[in-house]
N, C-alpha and C positions, 0 to 999 in steps of 0.2 A: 484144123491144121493151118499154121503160116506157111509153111514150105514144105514141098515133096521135093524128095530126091529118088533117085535107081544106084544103088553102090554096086558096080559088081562085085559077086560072091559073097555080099551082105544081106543083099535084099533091099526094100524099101527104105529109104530114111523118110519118116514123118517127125516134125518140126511144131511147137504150139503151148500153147497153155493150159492143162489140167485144169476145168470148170469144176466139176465136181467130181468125187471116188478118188479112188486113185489106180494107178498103175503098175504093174511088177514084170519083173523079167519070168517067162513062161505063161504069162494071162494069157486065157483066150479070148478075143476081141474079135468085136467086129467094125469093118469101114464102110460106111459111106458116104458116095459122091455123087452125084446127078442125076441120083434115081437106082445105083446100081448099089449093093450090098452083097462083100464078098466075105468071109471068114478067114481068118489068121493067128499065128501067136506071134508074142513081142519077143525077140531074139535076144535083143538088148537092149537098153538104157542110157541114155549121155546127157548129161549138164555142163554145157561150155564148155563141152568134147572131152571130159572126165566122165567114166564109169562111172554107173549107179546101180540101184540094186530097186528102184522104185521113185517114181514121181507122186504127191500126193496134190492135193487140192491146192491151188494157185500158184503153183512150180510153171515154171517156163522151163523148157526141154526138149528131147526127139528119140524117138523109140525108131528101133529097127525090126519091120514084123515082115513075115513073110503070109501071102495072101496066096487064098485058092477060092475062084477063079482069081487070076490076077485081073484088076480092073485098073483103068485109070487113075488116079487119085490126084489132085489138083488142091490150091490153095481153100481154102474153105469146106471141104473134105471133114468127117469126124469121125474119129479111134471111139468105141463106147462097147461098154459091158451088155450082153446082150441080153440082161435083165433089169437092164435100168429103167422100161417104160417108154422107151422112146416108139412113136409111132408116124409111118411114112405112109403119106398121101398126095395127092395134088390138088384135090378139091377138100378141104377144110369146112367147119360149120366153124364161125369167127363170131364175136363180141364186141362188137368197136362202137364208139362216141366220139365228136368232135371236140377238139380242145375250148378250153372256153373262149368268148369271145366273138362268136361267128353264129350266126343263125342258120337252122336247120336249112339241110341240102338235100336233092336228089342224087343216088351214090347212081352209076352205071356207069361201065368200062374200064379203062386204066389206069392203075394205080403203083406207085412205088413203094415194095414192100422191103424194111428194114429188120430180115432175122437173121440170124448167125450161120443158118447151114443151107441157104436159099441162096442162090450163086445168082440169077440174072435179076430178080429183084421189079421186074413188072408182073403185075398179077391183075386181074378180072373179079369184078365185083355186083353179082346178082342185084335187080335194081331195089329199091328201097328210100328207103329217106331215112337222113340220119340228124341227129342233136345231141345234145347234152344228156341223155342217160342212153344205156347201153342197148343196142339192138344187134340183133339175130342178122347174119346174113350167112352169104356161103362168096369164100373163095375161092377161085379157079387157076391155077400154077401152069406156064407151059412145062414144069416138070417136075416130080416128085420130089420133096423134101421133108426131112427128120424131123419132129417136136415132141414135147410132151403137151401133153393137155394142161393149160392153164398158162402157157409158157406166152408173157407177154409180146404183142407186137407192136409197129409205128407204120400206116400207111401215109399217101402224100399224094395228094392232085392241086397241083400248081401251089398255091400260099398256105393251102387249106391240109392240115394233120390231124388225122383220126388215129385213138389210141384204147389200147384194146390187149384181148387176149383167145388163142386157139383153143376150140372148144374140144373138139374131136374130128378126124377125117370120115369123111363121104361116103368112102368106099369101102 
């Protein structure tokens, strides 16, 4: 999601770009946001405030759903089919390698992580050492977030970028 809105007597407006599947007016969807996952249907559909009847893969749009429990929803937020595979953790089992260039490091403490449904973007990193081929660690989130397995990531301490991919959560 780019933008949430509250319409009265509409319901939510959710605002963003169709990654994958698609969407239609009556889907059942689900959202989440910071950990919280509520259930919903999409009311309706708008493309540049014209009626639609469905958004499919790389549409930009905004669906009106209405959610139970109602939860927050905020920019970064995700609308998904609730069999699409997605799995929500806060400690992760991760795969990551340094870019080339840089000689092996010792990994331990803060890091900047770069994923699509991970709002505050510091995360914690079990010690180890890391290089140029792929090593096993485990990340630690102050809060749950959405992936699928295999789903690439970009971590960052100071010059140095490790690049990589979610193996499975934790928990």
């Amino acid at each position: 999601m780019e933008q949430v809105g509250a319409i009265p007597s509409r319901g939510t407006f959710c605002a963003g770009r169709v990654k994958t599947g698609h969407i239609k007016v009556g889907s059942q969807i689900h959202a989440f946001f910071n950990g919280q996952i509520a259930k919903g249907t999409v009311k309706d559909i708008e493309i540049f405030r014209k009626k639609a009847e469905s958004l499919e893969c790389g549409d930009r749009g905004g669906a009106f759903i209405k959610l139970k429990p109602d939860i927050e929803l905020k920019r970064g937020g995700v609308l998904y089919d609730p069999g699409c595979g997605g799995m929500v953790g806060s400690d992760w089992r991760i795969k990551i390698k340094m870019l080339p260039g840089h000689n092996p490091v010792q990994i331990k403490g803060e890091y900047m992580m770069f994923q699509s449904t991970f709002s505050s973007g510091q995360v914690r990193l079990e010690e180890g050492e890391v290089g140029g081929d792929l090593v096993e660690t485990i990340l630690h989130a102050p809060t749950p977030f959405m992936a699928r397995p295999n789903q690439p990531l970009l971590l960052r301490s100071n010059h140095i970028f490790f690049i990589g991919h979610l193996v499975a959560p934790t928990e």
